[in-house]
C-alpha positions as CSV (number, residue, x, y, z in Angstrom):
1,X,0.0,0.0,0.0
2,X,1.2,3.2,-0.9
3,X,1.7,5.7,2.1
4,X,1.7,9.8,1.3
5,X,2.9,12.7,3.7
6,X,-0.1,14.7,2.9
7,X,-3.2,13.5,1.0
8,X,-5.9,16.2,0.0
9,X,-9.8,15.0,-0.9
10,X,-11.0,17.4,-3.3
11,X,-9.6,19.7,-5.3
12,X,-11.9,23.1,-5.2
13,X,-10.6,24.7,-2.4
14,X,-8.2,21.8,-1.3
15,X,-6.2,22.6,-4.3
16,X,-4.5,25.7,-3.2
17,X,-3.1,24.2,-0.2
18,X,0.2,22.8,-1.9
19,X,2.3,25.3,-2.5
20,X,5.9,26.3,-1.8
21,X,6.2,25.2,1.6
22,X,5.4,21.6,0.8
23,X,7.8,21.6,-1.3
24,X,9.6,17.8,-1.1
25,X,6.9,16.1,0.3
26,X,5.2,12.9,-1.1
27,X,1.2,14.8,-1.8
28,X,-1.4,13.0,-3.3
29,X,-5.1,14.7,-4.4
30,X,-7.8,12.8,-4.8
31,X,-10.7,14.1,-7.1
32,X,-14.2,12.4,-7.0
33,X,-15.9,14.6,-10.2
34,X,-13.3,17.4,-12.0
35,X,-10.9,19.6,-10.8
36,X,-12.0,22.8,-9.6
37,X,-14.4,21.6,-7.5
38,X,-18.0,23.0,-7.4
39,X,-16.8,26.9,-7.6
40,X,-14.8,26.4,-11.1
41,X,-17.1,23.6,-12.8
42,X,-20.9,24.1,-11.5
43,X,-21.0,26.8,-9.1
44,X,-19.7,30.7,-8.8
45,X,-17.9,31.1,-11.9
46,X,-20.4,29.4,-14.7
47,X,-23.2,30.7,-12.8
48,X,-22.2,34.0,-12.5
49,X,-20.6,34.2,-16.1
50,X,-24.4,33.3,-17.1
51,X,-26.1,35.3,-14.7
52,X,-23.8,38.1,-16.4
53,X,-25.3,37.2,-19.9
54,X,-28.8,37.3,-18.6
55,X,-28.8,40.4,-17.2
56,X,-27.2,42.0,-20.9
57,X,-30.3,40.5,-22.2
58,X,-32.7,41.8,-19.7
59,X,-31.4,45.2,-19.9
60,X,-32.4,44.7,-23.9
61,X,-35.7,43.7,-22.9
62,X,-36.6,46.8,-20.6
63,X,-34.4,49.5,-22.5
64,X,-37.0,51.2,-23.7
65,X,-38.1,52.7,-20.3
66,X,-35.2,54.5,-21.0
67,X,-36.0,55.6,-24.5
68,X,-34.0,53.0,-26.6
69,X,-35.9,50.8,-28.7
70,X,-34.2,47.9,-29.2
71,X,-34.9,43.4,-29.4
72,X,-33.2,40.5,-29.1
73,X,-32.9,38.4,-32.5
74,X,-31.6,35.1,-31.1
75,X,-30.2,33.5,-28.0
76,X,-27.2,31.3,-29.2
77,X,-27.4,29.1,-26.0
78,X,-25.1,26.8,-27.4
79,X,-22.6,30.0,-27.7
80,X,-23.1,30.9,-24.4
81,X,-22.2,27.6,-23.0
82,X,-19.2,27.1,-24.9
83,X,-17.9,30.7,-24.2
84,X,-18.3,29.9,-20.7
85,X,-17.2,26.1,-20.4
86,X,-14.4,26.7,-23.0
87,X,-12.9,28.8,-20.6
88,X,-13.5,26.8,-17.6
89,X,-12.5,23.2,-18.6
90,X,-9.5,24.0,-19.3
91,X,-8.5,26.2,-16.2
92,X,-9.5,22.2,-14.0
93,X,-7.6,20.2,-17.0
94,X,-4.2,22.4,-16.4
95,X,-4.7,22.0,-12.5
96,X,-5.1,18.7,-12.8
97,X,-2.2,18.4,-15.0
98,X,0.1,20.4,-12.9
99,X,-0.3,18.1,-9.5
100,X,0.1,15.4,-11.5
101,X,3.4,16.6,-12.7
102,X,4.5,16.8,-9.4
103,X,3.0,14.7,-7.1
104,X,-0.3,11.5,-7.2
105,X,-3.7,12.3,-8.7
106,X,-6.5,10.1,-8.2
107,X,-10.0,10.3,-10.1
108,X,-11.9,8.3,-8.0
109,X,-14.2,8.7,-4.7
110,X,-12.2,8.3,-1.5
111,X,-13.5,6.6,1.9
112,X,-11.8,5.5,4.9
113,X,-10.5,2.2,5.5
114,X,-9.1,3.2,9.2
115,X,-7.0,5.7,11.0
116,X,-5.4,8.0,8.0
117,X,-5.8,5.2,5.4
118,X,-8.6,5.4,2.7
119,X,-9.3,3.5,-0.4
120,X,-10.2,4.8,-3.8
121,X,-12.6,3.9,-6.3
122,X,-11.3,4.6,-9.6
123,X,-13.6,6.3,-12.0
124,X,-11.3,4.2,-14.8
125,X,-12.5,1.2,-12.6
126,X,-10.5,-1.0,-10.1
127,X,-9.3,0.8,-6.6
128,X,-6.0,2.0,-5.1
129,X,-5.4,2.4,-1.3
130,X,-3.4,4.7,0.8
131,X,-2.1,5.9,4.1
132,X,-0.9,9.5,4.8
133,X,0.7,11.2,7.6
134,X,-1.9,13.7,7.3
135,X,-5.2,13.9,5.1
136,X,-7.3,17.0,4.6
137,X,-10.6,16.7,3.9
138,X,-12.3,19.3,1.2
139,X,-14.8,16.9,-0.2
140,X,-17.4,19.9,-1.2
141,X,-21.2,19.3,-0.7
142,X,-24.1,18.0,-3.3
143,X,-27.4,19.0,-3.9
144,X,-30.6,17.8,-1.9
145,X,-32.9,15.8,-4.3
146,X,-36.6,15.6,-2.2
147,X,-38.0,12.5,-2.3
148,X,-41.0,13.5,-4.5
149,X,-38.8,14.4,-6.9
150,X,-36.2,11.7,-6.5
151,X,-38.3,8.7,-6.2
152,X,-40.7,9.8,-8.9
153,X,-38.3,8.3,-11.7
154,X,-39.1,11.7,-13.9
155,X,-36.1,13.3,-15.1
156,X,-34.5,16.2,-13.6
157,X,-31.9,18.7,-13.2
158,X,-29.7,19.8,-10.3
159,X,-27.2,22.6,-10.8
160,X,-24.8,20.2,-11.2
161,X,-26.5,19.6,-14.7
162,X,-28.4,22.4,-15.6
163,X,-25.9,24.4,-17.0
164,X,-24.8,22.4,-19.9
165,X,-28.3,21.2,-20.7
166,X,-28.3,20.9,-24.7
167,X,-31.1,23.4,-25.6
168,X,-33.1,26.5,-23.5
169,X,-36.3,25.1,-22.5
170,X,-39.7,27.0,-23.0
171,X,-40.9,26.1,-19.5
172,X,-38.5,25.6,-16.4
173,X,-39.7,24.7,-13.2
174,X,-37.6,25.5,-10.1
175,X,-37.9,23.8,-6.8
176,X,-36.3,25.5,-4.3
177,X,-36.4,29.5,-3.4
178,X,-32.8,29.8,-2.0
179,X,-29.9,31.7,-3.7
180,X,-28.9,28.6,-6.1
181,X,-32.7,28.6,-7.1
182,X,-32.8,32.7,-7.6
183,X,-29.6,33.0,-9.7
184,X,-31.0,30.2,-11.8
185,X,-34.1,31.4,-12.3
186,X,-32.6,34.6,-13.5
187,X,-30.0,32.7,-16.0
188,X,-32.8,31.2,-17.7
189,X,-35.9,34.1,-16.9
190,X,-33.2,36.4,-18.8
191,X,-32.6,34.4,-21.7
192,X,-36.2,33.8,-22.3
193,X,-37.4,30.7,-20.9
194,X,-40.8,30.8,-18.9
195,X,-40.1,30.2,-15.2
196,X,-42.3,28.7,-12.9
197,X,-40.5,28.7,-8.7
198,X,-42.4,26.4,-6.0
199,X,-40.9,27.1,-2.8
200,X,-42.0,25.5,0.5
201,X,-41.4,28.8,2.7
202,X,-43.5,32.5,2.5
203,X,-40.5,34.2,1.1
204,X,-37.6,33.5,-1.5
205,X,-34.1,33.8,0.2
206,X,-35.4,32.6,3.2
207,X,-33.8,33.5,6.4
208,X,-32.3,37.1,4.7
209,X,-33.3,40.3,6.2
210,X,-36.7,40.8,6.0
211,X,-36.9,43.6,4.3
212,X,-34.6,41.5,1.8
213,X,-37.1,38.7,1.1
214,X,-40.0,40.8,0.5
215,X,-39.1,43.1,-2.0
216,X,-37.0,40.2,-3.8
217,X,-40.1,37.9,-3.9
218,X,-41.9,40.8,-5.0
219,X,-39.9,41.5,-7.8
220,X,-39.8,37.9,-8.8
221,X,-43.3,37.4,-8.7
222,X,-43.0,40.3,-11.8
223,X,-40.7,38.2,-13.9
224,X,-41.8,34.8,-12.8
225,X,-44.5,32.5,-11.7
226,X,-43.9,32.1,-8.3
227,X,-45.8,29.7,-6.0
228,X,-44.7,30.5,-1.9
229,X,-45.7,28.7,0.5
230,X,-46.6,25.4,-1.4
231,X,-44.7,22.1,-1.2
232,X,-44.4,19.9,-4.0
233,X,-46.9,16.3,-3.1
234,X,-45.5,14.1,-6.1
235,X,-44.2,14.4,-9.4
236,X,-45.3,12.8,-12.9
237,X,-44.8,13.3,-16.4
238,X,-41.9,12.1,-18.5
239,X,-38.8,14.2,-20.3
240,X,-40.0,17.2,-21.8
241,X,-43.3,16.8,-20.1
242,X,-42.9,17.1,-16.1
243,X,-45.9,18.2,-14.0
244,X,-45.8,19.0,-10.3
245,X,-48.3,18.4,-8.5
246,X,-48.5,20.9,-5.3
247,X,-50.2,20.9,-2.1
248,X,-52.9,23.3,-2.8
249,X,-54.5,20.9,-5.5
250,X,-52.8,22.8,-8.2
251,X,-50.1,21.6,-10.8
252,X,-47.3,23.4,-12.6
253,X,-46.9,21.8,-16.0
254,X,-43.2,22.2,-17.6
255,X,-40.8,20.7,-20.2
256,X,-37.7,20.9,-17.8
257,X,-37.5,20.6,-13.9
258,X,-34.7,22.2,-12.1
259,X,-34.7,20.7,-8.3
260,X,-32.6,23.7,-6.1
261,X,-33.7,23.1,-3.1
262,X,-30.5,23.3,-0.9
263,X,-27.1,21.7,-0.4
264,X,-25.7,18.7,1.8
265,X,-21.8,18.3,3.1
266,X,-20.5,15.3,1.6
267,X,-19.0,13.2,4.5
268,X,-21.8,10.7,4.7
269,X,-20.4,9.1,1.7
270,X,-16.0,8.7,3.0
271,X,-16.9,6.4,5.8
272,X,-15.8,9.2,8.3
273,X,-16.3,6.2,11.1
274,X,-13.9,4.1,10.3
275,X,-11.1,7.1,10.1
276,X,-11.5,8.6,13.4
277,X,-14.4,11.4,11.9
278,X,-17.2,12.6,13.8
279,X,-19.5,15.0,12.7
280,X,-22.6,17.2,13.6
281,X,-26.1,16.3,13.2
282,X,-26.6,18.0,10.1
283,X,-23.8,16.0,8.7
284,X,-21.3,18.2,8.6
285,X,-17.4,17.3,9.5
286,X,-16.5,18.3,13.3
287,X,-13.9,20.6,13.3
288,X,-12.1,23.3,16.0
289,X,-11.2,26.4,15.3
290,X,-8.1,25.3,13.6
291,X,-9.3,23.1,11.3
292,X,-8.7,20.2,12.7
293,X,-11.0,17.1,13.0
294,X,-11.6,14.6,16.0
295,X,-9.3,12.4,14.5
296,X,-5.6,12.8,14.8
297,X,-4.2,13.9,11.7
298,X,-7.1,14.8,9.7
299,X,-7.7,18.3,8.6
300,X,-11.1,19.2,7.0
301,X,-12.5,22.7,5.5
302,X,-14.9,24.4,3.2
303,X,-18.3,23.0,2.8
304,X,-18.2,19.2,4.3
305,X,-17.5,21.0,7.7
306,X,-18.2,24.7,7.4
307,X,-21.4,26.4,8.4
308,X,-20.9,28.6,5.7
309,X,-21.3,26.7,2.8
310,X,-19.6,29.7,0.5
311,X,-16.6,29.9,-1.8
312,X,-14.6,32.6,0.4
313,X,-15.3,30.8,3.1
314,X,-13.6,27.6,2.0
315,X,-11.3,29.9,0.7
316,X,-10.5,31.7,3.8
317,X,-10.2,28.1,5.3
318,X,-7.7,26.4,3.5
319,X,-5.4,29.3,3.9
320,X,-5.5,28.7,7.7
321,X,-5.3,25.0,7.2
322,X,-2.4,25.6,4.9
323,X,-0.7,27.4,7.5
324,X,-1.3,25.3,9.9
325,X,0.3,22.3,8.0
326,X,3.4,24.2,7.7
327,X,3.6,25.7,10.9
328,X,1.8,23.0,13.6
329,X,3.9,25.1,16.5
330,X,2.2,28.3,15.4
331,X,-1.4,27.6,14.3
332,X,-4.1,30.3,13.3
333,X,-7.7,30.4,14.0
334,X,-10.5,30.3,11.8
335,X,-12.8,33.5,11.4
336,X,-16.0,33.2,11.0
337,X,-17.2,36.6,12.2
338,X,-19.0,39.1,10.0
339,X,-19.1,36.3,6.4
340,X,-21.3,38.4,3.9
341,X,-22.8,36.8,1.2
342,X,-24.3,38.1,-2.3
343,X,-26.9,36.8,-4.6
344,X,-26.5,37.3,-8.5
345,X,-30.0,37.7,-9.3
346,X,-32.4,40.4,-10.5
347,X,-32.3,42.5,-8.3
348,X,-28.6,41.7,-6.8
349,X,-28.5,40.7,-3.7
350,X,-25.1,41.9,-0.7
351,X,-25.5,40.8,3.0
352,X,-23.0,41.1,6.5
353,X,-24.1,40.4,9.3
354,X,-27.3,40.2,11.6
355,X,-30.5,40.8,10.2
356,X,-33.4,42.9,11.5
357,X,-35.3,39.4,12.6
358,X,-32.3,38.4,14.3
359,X,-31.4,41.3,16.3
360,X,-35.1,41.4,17.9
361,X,-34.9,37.7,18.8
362,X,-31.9,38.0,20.2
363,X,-33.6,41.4,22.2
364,X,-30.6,43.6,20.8
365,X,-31.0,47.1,21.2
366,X,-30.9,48.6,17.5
367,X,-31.1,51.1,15.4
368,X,-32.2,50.7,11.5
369,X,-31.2,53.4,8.5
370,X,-33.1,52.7,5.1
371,X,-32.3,54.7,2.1
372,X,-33.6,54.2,-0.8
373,X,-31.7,53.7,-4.4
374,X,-34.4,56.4,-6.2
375,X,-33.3,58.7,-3.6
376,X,-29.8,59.4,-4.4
377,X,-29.2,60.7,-7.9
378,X,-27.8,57.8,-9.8
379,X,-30.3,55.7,-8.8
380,X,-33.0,58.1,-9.6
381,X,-31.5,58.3,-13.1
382,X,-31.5,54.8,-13.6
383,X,-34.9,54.5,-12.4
384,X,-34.6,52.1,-9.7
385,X,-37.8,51.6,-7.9
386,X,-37.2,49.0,-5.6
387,X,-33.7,49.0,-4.5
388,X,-32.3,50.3,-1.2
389,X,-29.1,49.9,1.5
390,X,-30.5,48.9,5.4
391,X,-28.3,49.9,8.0
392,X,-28.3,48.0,11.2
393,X,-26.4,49.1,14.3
394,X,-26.2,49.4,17.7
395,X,-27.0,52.7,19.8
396,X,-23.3,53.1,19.9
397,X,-22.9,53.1,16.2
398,X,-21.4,49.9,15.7
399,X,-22.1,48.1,12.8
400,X,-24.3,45.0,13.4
401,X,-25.4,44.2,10.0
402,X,-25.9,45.4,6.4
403,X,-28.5,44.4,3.4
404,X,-28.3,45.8,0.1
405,X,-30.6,45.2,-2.5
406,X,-30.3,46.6,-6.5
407,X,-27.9,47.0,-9.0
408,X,-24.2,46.5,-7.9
409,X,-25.2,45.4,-4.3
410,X,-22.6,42.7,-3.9
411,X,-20.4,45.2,-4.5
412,X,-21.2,48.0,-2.2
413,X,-21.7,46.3,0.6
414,X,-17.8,45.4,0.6
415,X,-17.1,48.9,2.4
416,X,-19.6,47.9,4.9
417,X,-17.9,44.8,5.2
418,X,-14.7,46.2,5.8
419,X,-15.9,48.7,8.3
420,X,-17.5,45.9,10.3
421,X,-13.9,44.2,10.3
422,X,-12.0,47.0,11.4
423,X,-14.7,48.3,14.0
424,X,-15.1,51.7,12.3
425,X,-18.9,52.8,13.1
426,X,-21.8,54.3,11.1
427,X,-21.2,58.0,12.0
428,X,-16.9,57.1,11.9
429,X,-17.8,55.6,8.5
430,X,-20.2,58.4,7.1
431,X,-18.0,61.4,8.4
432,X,-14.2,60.1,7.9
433,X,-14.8,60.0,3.8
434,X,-16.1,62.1,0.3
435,X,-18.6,60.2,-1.1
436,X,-18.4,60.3,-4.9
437,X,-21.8,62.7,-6.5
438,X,-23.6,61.5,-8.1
439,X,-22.2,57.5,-7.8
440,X,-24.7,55.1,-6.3
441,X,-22.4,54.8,-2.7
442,X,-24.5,57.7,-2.2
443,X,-26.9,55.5,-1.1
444,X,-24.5,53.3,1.5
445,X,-23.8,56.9,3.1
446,X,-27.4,57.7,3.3
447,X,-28.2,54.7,5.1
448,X,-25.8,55.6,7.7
449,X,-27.1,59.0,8.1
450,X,-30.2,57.4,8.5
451,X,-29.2,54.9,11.3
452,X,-27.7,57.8,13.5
């Protein structure tokens, strides 16, 4: 059996933590699907390049609010895929290349077989085993599948799939009314497909400020049909003809099903047992603050452990695992404090911190600022009629959370962000800087005024 120094499962995330230091040592990855992991090949970057795309061809759509007259002749989806996979594919190919220049790639899924030793399955076929002085775990999460979808035997997509689909659909029905389910909605609402959301809770982005998930659903019940509050009873139909048949007695009748209805760590499928592994009830891989697992040896980060299934989050992680690795006499902790979020949808989505529902179930005393977009001059001139920046803070000023919704929100709530981090407060914030006339950060420093 072959034994490694370092073995790393999964290759998103996991595959920055080789660099320089480990220079000399004996490293194997292991890589169940492609490299890149879920960020690079089904995730941030294909979905965004997409969501990008969409919101060209929405702007067409509505442009002549603004006085231009203008149409659409023809979505190329095939175009658009290859643009955006063309680019991607490669970018996994080369990584994959490169560690196997210098060091041992498996393609295969990995699972323990005892204390630091694991077996894989080869996607070629056969199995190879291992044991490594130290294994870190990056094994990503996988979408949820519901079983009125999954044991219905009608065909569906998850966002694994979806985005390399062969043709636009007419009619695509979404199951699910979280971030995944809002961005894709938007991909294919913006290139012209009829979109039909069912979504068990009151609210899309569910658990978002308040103020968040209102307007958002609101504006997606303009685009979309969007059924809240229902759950989905069974499923029939066949490819090309799927029909979902709801709660309420109604049905939603589609060519094309796309089931986003949350994610799940993968950990319940390495035999985390056998190594040493525990994990939480959700499933997730028990770490400390370090990174490190229950069982000797065994590191683990991004979204089989984290509670923040996001890609800066894994990122953040493996650079402390990495460090630690290299320096076990000098580890560093992991920082979960203030992790914003964003939602590339129509209307954009950028979060930090606690929300307004939060703050009065945990009986904090707060203060909220609201400013609207159409009340600062570039928003007014692009006509925004829904957006706005929420301030949340204490009665000291400090920053306890931020929600922006509208154009370029993931974007400028980064300042808040950064504030948050460096404990700068509202009226510290508002005072200590020019604020660009007539940009739409105007409407950031509004919302602070308004908090004070």
């Amino acid at each position: 059996m072959a034994h490694h120094d370092l073995a790393v499962v999964g290759t998103g995330s996991g595959n920055t933590i080789v660099d320089e230091r480990f220079a000399g040592l004996d490293v194997v990855h292991v890589e169940a699907t492609r490299f890149g992991g879920t960020c690079l090949n089904v995730g941030c970057i294909p979905t965004k390049m997409l969501a990008h795309t969409a919101e060209i061809a929405e702007s067409v759509r509505t442009a002549s609010r603004l006085g231009i007259d203008a149409r659409i002749d023809r979505i190329r989806w095939r175009d658009i895929v290859d643009r955006v996979y063309g680019r991607l594919d490669p970018i996994g190919d080369d990584g994959r290349e490169y560690r196997s220049e210098h060091g041992t790639v498996h393609i295969g899924h990995a699972r323990f077989t005892g204390p630091r030793a694991m077996t894989v399955e080869l996607a070629e076929g056969g199995t190879t085993a291992f044991t490594a002085d130290r294994i870190v775990l990056a094994t990503g999460g996988r979408p949820v599948v519901p079983p009125p979808v999954a044991d219905s035997g009608v065909p569906f997509d998850t966002s694994d799939t979806i985005m390399r689909i062969g043709e636009l659909p007419r009619h695509l029905a979404v199951l699910g009314g979280g971030y995944i389910a809002a961005e894709l909605a938007h991909v294919f609402g913006g290139l012209g497909c009829e979109v039909t959301i069912v979504e068990l809770a009151d609210t899309l982005l569910d658990g978002m400020d308040e103020t968040v998930t209102e307007r958002f659903t609101a504006a997606a019940r303009e685009r979309f049909d969007v059924r809240t509050g229902r759950s989905v009873e069974r499923v029939t139909g066949s490819a090309g003809d799927v029909r979902l048949h709801l709660d309420d007695g109604t049905q939603v009748r589609a060519d094309r099903l796309l089931v986003a209805a949350g994610r799940i760590p993968n950990g319940d499928r390495m035999d985390l047992a056998a190594g040493g592994v525990a994990t939480h009830d959700d499933g997730r891989v028990r770490v400390d603050r370090h990174g490190r697992t229950t069982a000797d040896g065994v590191w683990a980060l991004g979204d089989v452990s984290t509670p923040h299934p996001l890609k800066h989050v894994a990122n953040h992680e493996a650079t402390i695992v990495a460090h630690n690795l290299a320096h076990p006499d000098d580890l560093r902790t992991v920082d979960h404090d203030r992790v914003p979020a964003a939602v590339f949808a129509s209307p954009q989505v950028g979060t930090v911190g606690r929300t307004g529902q939060q703050c009065r179930a945990e009986g904090l005393a707060h203060r909220t600022g609201l400013h609207e977009y159409g009340d600062v001059a570039y928003g007014w001139a692009m006509e925004e009629q829904r957006g706005f920046c929420k301030i949340i803070t204490s009665p000291d000023g400090t920053l306890l959370g931020a929600h922006v919704l509208g154009p370029q929100a993931s974007v400028l709530v980064q300042q808040l962000v950064q504030a948050m981090a460096l404990g700068t407060t509202a009226q510290q914030l508002a005072d200590v800087q020019y604020w660009i006339h007539p940009a739409l950060s105007e409407v950031v420093e509004n919302a602070l005024r308004d908090a004070q």
